[in-house]
PADREN-925210 format. One record per residue (C-alpha): residue number from 1; residue in one letter; y, x, z. Coordinates in steps of 0.1 Angstrom, whole numbers, plus 2048, in hexadecimal, padded with zeros to 3 digits. Layout:
! PADREN-925210
{atom NUM A {Y X Z}}
...
//
This chain:
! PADREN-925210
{atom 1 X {F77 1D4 23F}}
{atom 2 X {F6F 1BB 225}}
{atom 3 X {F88 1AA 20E}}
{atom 4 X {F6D 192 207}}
{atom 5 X {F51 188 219}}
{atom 6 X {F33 198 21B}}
{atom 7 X {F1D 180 20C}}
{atom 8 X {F1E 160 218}}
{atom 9 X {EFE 15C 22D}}
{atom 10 X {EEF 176 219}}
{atom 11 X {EE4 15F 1FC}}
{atom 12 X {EE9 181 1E8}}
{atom 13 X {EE2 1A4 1FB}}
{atom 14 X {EF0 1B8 1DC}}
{atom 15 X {EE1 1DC 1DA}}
{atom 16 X {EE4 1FD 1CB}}
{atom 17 X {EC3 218 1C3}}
{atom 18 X {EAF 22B 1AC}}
{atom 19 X {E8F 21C 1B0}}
{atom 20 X {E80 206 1C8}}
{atom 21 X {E9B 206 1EC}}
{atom 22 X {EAB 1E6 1E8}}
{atom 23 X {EBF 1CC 204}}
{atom 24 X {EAB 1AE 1FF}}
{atom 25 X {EBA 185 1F9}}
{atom 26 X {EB9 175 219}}
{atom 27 X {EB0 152 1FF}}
{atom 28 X {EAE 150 1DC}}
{atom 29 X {ECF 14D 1C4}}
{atom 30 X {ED5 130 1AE}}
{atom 31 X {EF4 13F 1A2}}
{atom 32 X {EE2 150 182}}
{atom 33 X {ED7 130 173}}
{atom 34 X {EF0 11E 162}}
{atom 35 X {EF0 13E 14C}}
{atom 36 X {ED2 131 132}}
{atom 37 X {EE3 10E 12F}}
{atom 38 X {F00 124 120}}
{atom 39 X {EF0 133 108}}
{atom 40 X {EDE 113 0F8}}
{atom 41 X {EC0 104 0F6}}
{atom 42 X {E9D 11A 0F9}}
{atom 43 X {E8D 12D 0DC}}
{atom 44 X {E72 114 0D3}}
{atom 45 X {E64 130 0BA}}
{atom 46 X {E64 14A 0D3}}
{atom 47 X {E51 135 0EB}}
{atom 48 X {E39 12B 0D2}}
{atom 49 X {E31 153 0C8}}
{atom 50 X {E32 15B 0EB}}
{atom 51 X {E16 142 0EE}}
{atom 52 X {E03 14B 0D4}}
{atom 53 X {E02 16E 0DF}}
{atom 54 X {DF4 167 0FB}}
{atom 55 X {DD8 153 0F2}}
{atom 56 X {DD1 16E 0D9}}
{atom 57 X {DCD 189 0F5}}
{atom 58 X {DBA 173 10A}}
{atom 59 X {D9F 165 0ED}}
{atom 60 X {D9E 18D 0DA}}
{atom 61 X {DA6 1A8 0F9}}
{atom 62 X {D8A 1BD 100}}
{atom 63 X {D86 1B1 120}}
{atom 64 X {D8C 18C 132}}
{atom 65 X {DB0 18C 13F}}
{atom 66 X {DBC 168 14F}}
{atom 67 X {DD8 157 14C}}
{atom 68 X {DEA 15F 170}}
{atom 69 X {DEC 18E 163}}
{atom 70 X {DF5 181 13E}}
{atom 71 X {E15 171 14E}}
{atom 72 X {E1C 188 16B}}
{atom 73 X {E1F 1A2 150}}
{atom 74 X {E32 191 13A}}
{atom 75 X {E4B 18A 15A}}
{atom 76 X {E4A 1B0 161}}
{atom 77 X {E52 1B8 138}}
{atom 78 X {E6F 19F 13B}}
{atom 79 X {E80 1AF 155}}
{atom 80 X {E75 1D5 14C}}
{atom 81 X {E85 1D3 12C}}
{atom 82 X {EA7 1CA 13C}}
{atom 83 X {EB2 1EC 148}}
{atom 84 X {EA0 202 15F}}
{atom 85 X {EA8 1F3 181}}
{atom 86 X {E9D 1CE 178}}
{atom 87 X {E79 1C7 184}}
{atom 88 X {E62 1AA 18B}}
{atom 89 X {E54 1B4 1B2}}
{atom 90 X {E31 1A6 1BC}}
{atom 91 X {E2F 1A3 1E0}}
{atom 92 X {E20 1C2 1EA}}
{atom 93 X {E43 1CF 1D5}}
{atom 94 X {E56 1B9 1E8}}
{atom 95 X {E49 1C1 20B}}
{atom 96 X {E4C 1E5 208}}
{atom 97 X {E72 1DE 1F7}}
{atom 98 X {E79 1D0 217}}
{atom 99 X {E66 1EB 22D}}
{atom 100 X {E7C 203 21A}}
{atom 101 X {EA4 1F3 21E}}
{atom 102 X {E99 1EA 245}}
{atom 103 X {E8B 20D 24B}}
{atom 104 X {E70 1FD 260}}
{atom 105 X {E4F 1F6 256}}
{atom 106 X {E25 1F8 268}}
{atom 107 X {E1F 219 26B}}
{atom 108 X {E17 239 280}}
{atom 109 X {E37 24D 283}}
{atom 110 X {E2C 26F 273}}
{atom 111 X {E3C 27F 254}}
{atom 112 X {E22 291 23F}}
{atom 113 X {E23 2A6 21F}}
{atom 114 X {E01 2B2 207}}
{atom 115 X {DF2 2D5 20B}}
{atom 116 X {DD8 2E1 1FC}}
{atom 117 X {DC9 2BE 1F2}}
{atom 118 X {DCB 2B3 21B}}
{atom 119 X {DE9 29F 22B}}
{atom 120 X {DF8 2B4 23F}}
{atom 121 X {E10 2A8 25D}}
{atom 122 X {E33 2B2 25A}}
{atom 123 X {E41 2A1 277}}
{atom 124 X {E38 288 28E}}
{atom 125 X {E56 26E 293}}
{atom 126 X {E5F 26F 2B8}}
{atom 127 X {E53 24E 2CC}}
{atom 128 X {E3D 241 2B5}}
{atom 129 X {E16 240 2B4}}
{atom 130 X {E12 262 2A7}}
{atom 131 X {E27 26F 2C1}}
{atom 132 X {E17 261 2D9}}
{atom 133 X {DF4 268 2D0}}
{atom 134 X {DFE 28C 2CE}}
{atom 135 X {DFE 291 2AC}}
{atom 136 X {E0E 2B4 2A9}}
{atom 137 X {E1F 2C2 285}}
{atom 138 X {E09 2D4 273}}
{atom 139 X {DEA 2C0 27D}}
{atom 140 X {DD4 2B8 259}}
{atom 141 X {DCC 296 253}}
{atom 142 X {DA4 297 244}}
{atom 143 X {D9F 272 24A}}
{atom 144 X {DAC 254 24D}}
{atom 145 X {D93 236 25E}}
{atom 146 X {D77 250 252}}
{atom 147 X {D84 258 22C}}
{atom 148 X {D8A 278 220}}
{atom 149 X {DAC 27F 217}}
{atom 150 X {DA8 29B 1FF}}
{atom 151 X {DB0 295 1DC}}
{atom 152 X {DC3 275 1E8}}
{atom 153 X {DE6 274 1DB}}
{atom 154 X {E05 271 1F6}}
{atom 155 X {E0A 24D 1EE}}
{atom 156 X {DEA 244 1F6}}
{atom 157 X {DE5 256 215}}
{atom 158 X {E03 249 221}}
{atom 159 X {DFD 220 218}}
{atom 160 X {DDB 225 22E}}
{atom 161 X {DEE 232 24A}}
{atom 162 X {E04 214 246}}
{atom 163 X {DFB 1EF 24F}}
{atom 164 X {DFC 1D3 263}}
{atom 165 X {E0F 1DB 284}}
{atom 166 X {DF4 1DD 2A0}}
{atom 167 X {DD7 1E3 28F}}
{atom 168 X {DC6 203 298}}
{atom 169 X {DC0 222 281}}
{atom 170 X {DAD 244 28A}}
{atom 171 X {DB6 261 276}}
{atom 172 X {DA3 280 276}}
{atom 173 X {DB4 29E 27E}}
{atom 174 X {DB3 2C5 27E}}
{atom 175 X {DC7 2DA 293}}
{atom 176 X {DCC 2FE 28D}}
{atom 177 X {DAA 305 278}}
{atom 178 X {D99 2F4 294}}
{atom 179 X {D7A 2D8 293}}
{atom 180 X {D83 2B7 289}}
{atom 181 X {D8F 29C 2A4}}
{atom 182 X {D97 27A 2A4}}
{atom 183 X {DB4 267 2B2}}
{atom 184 X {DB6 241 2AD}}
{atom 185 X {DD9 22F 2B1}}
{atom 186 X {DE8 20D 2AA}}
{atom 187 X {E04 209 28D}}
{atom 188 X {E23 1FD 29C}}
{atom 189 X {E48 1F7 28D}}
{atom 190 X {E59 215 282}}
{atom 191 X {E7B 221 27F}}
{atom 192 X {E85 236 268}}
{atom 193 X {EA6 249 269}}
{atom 194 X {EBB 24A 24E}}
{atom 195 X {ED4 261 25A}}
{atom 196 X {ED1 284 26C}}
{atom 197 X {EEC 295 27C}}
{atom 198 X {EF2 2B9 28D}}
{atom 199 X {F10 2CF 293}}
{atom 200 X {F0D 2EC 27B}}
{atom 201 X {F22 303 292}}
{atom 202 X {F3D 2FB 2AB}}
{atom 203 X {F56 2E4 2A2}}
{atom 204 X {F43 2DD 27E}}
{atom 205 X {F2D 2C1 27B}}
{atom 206 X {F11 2B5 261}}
{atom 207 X {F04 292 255}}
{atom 208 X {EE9 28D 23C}}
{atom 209 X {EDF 269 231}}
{atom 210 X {EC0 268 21C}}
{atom 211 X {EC0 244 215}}
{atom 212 X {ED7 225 219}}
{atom 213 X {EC6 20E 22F}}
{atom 214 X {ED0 1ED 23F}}
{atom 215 X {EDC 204 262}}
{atom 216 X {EEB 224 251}}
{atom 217 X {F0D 21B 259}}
{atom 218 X {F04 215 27C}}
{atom 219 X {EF5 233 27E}}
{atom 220 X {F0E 248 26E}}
{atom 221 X {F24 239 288}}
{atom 222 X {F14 248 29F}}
{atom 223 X {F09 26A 295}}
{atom 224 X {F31 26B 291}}
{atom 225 X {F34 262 2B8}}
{atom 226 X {F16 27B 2C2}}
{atom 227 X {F21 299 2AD}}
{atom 228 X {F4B 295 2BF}}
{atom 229 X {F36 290 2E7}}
{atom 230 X {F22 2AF 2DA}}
{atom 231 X {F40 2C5 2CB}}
{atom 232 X {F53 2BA 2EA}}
{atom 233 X {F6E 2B6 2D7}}
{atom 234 X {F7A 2AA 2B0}}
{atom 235 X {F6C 2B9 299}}
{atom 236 X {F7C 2CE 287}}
{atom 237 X {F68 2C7 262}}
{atom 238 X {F48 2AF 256}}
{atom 239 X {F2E 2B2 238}}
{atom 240 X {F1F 292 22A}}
{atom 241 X {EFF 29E 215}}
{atom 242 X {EF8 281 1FE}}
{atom 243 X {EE4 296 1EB}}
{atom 244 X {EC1 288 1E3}}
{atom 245 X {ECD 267 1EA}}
{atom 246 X {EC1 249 1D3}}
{atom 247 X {ED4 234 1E1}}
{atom 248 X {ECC 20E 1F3}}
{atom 249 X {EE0 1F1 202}}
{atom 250 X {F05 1F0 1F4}}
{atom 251 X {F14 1E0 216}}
{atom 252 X {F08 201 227}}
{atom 253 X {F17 214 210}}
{atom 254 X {F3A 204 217}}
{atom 255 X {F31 209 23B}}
{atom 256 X {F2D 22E 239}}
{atom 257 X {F4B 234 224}}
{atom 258 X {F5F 21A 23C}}
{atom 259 X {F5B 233 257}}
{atom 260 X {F71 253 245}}
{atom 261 X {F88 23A 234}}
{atom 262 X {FA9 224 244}}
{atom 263 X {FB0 213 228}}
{atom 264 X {FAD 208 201}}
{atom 265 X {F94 1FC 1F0}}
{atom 266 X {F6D 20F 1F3}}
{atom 267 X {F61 1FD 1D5}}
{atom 268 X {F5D 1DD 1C0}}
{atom 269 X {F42 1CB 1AA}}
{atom 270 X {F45 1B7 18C}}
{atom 271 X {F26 1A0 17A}}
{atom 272 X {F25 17E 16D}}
{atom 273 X {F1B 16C 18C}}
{atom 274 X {F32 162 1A5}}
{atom 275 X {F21 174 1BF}}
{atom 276 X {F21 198 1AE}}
{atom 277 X {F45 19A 1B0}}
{atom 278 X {F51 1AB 1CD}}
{atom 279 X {F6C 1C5 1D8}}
{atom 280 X {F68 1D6 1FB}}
{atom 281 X {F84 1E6 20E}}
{atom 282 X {F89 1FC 228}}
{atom 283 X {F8F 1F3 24F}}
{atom 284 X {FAB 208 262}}
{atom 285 X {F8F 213 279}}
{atom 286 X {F8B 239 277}}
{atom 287 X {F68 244 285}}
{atom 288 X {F6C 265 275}}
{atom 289 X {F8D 270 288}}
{atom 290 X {F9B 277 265}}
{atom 291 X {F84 297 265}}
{atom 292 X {F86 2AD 244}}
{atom 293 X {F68 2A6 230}}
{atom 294 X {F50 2B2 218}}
{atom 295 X {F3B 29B 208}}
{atom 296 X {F1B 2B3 1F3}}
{atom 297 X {F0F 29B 1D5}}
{atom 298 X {EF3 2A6 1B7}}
{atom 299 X {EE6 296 19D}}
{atom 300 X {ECE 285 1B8}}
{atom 301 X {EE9 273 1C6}}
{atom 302 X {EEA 24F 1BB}}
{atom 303 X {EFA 22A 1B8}}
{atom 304 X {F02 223 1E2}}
{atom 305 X {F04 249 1E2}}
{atom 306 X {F1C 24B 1CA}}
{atom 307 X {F34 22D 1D4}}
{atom 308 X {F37 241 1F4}}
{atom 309 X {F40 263 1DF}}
{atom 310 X {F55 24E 1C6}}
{atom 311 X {F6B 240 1E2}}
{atom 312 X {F6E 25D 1F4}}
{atom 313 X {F79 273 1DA}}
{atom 314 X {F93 255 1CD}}
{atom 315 X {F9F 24F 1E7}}
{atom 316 X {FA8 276 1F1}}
{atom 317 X {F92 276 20F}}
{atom 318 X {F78 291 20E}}
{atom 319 X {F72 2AA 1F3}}
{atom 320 X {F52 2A7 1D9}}
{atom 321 X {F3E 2C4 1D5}}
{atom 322 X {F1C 2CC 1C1}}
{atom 323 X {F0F 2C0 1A8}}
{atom 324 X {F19 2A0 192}}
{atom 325 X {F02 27F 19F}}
{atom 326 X {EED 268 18E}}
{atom 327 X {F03 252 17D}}
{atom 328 X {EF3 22E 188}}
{atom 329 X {F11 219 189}}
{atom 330 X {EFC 1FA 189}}
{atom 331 X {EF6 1DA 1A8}}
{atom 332 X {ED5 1CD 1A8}}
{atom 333 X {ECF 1AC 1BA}}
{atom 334 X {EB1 1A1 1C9}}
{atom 335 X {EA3 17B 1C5}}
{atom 336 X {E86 173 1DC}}
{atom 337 X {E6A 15B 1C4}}
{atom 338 X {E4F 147 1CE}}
{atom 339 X {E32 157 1DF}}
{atom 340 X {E43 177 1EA}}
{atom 341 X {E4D 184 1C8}}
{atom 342 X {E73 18B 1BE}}
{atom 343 X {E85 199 1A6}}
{atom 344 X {E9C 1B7 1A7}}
{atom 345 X {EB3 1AD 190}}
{atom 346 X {ED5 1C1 182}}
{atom 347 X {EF2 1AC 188}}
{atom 348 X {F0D 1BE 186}}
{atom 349 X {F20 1E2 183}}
{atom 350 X {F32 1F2 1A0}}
{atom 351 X {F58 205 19E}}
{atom 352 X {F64 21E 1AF}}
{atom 353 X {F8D 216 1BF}}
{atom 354 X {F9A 226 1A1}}
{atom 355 X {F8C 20F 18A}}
{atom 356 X {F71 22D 181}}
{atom 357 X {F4C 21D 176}}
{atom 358 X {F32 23E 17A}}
{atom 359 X {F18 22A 165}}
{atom 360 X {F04 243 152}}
{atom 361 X {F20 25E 15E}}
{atom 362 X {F1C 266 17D}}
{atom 363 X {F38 274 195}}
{atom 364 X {F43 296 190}}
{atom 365 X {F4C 2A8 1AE}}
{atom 366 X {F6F 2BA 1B8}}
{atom 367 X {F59 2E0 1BC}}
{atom 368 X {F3C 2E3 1AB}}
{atom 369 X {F24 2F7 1B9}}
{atom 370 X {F03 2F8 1AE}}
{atom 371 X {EE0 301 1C1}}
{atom 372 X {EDC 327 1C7}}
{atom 373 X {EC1 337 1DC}}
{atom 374 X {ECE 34B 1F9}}
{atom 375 X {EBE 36E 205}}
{atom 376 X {ECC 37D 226}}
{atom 377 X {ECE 39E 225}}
{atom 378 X {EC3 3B0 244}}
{atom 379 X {EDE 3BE 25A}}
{atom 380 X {EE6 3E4 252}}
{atom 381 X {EE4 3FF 26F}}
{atom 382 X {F05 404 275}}
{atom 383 X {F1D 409 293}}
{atom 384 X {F3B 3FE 29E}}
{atom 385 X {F59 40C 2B4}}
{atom 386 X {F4D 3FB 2D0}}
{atom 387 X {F2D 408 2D4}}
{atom 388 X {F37 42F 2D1}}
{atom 389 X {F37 43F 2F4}}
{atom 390 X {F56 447 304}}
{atom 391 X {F6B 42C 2EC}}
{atom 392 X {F8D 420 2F8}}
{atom 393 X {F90 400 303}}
{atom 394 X {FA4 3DF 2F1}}
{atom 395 X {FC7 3E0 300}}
{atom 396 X {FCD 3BF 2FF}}
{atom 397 X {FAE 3B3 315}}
{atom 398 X {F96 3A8 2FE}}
{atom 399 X {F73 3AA 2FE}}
{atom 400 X {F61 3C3 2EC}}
{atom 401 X {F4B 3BB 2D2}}
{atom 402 X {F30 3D5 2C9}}
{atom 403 X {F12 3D3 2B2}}
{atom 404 X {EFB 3B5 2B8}}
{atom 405 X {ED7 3BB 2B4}}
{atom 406 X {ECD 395 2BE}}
{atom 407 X {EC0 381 2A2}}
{atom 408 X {ED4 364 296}}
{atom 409 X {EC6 342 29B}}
{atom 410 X {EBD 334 275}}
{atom 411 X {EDA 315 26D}}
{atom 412 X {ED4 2FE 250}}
{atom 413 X {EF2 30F 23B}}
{atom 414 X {EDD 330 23E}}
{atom 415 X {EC5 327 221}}
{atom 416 X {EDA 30D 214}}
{atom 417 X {EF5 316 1FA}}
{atom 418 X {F05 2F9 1F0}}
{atom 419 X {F07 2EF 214}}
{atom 420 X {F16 316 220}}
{atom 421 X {F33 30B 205}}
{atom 422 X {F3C 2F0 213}}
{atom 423 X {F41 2FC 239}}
{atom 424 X {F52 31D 22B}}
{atom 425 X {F6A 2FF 21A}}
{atom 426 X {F6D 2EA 23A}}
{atom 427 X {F71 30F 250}}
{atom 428 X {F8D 317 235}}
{atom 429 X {FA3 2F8 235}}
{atom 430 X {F9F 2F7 25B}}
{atom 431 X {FB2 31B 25D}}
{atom 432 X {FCC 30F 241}}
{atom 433 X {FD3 2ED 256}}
{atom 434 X {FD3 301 274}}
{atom 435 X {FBD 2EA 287}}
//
């Protein structure tokens, strides 16, 4: 797949996001430090101000601050000044960094969401604490280990529910408008999917990936395999939502596109260390079966996202529709310090095969289509010729078809626009390929 290798030994896990989801170095680089020996000696007045400064806040500031916050933030104003990826990580940074690119972290397994001031749960993951405990959607949240959770914010609730795998929690829950219960349960390692799957109709299938994680090409891979056992047969068109998605790990992002493409470069990376500079191509492998494709993008969709769009659409293998993406054409690199801290640290800029860099541009799709609310309208009274009394029958042995009064089951294109385009596309150049 690779022309080059992947990183040997992983000294450099290169990434791509908007925010925090970054691959992490499996050891720190040495690569970046010849660079300040090029550029000559160190400014001695600089150093001497910078000094200055500091003993200035430290003898004048309102309040005592010691020496250890003074340079932490001066680390963390060094490297936010950059651009607006770089960042200095302090351990608890760092650990959820790598919580987020491993999709597995201490936890409970539910998905929850705020209403009316209470955590509410949304879902409980299957096989997982929650799930076990019978923890049921819907169920509010009122405490956690005896603290009220109104007025908490969703981050908060959610980094109490997480912790140290094993350690016990109870939550206390209401059910229905009911009394108040408890249910105690242990964190434990959690997975969580990046990739969800389901066949929108016969012989048209759906993938959504939310987030680039270390196993989302694995697991496109086989939501590919499900979706074909399920259809019984291949399919016949595929949508790839990458809407929403900020991105993540850059070697998943090859993966994914490695599975709709047979050849030619995905993409390539350029940056001053010898490391950044990478070009990734296509094995002849074809997980997809050559399916036609529509790939939904918006301006949500970034960096991995869009090196997946970008070589798609140069390389003719799915059509682009929505909206036009981010525009974060940027690699950030992540070098493990002492004391688990890091830096997450640009390094270089990514190209699409055509030589395209979306920096600041974003891709613009083939269609655009943007969001629309959709209202069904409710089915008329009418009647057809089948259901009048006495009607002749089809003379060439077909069924008849009279007026359905059973309610459709709801699909995720009904109330979906962007997403109805693109099957009406795949449904169309299906007929026209006669396939």
């Amino acid at each position: 797949m690779l022309q080059s290798p992947r990183l040997t030994s992983l000294a450099l896990t290169i990434a791509l996001v908007v925010g925090a989801p970054l691959a992490l170095a499996a050891e720190p680089a040495a690569a970046p430090a010849p660079a300040a020996s090029a550029q000559g000696p160190l400014p001695l007045e600089e150093l001497r101000t910078f000094a200055e400064v500091m003993d200035r806040i430290k003898a004048a500031y309102v309040e005592p601050v010691d020496d250890k916050t003074l340079l932490e933030n001066a680390i963390k104003g060094m490297l936010s000044n950059l651009d607006p990826h770089s960042a200095y990580l302090g351990p608890e940074d760092f650990q959820e960094l790598q919580e987020s690119t491993s999709g597995e972290f201490g936890g409970l397994g539910i998905e929850v969401g705020l209403e009316d001031g209470f955590v509410k749960v949304v879902s409980p993951i299957d096989d997982t604490p929650a799930s076990r405990a019978g923890i049921e959607a819907g169920d509010l949240i009122v405490k956690i280990n005896g603290q009220p959770t109104r007025g908490q914010s969703m981050t908060e609730a959610v980094d109490k529910m997480r912790g140290k795998i094993g350690e016990k929690i109870t939550l206390t829950l209401v059910r229905d408008g009911g009394q108040p219960f408890d249910v105690t349960l242990a964190r434990a390692v959690i997975q969580v999917k990046s990739v969800k799957s389901q066949l929108l109709e016969d012989n048209y299938g759906y993938i959504r990936i939310t987030q680039f994680q270390v196993k989302t090409g694995e697991e496109v891979g086989k939501a590919l395999a499900k979706m074909r056992k399920d259809n019984g047969k291949k399919l016949r068109g595929l949508v790839l939502d990458l809407r929403n998605n900020p991105g993540g790990v850059l070697q998943t992002a090859v993966e994914v596109a490695d599975h709709f493409l047979t050849k030619g470069l995905i993409v390539y990376t350029k940056g001053r260390i010898a490391n950044s500079e990478l070009r990734f191509s296509a094995d002849p492998a074809d997980a997809s079966e050559g399916v036609p494709l529509v790939v939904l993008i918006n301006g949500g969709s970034a960096s991995a996202s869009e090196i997946v769009a970008g070589a798609l659409q140069d390389q003719k293998r799915g059509v682009l529709m929505g909206t036009d993406s981010f525009g974060k054409g940027s690699v950030q690199t992540v070098l493990p310090l002492n004391n688990d801290r890091a830096l997450k640290l640009t390094t270089a800029l990514y190209y699409t095969p055509n030589g395209r860099s979306i920096q600041a541009q974003g891709i613009v799709p083939d269609i655009e289509v943007r969001p629309a609310k959709l209202t069904a309208e409710a089915d008329s009274e009418t009647f057809k010729e089948a259901d009048l009394q006495g009607h002749l029958g089809n003379g060439n042995g077909g069924a008849e078809r009279p007026t359905s009064g059973a309610k459709r089951k709801e699909r995720p294109q009904d109330d979906d626009f962007q997403l109805s385009q693109a099957l009406s596309l795949l449904k169309g150049l299906s007929i026209t390929q006669n396939k």
